[in-house]
C-alpha positions as CSV (number, residue, x, y, z in Angstrom):
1,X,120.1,135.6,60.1
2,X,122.2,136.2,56.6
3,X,124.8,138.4,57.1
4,X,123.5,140.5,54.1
5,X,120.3,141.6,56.1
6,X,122.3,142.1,59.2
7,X,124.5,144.4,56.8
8,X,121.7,145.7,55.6
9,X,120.5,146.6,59.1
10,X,123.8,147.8,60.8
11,X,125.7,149.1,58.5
12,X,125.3,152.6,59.3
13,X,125.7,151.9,62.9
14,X,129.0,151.7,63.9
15,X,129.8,148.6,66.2
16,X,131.3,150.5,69.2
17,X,134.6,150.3,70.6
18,X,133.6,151.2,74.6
19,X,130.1,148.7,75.1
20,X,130.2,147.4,78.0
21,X,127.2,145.8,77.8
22,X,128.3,143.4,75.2
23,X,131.2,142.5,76.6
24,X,130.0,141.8,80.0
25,X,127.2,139.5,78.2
26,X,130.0,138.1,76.4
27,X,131.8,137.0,79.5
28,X,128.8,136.2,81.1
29,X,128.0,134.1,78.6
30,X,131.5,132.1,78.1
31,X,131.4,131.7,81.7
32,X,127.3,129.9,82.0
33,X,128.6,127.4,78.9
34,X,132.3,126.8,81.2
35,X,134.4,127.8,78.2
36,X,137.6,129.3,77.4
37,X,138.5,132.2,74.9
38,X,140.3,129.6,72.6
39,X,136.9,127.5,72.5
40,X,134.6,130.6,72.0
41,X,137.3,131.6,69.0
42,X,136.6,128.1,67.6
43,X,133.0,127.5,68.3
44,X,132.7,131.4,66.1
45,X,134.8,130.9,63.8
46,X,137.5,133.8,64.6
47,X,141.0,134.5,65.9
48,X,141.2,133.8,69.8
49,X,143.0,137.0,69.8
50,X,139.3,139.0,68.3
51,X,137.8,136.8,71.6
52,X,140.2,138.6,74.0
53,X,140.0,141.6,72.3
54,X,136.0,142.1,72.9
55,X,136.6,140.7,76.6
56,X,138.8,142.9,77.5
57,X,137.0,146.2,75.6
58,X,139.5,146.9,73.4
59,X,137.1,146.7,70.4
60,X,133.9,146.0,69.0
61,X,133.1,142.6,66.8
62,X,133.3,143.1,63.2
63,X,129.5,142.4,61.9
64,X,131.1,139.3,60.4
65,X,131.8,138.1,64.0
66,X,129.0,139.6,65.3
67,X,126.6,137.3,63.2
68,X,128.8,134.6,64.1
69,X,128.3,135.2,67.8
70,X,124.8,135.5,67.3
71,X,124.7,132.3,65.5
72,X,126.9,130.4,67.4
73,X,125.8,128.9,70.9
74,X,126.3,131.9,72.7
75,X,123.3,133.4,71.1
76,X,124.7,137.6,71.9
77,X,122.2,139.6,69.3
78,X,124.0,141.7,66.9
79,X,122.1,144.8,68.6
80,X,123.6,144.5,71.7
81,X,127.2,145.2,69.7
82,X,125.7,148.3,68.2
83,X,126.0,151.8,69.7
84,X,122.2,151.9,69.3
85,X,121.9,149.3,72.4
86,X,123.6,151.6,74.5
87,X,120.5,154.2,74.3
């Protein structure tokens, strides 16, 4: 998915900052593929700091990472970052 439909899509939704259901799929996810943070930074193309940071709840993924995620083998849909999934 091009990240100009996913802005397209999103845009207006902000990604939130207190989803828990994206980051538990997140470690869920990290921990089914046996990897660390620092390989889940590489494998998306990101900071290994923005790979703690959604772990631990601190913050949402930028759509920029979001897309990445969603791309990358960890397949997490960009919905599931969005307030919206949390209805």
């Amino acid at each position: 998915m091009a990240v100009d439909n996913v802005v397209k899509r999103y845009y207006r939704r902000a990604m939130t900052t207190t989803n828990s259901r994206g980051h538990a799929e997140l470690k869920r996810r990290l921990k089914k593929l046996g990897w660390s943070q620092a390989q889940a930074a590489r494998e998306v193309g990101c900071d290994p700091a923005i790979i703690c940071r959604l772990l631990s709840g601190e913050r949402g993924p930028s759509v920029r990472v979001a897309v990445a995620i969603e791309e990358s083998e960890l397949g997490i849909p960009v919905s599931v970052w969005t307030q919206e999934a949390e209805s």
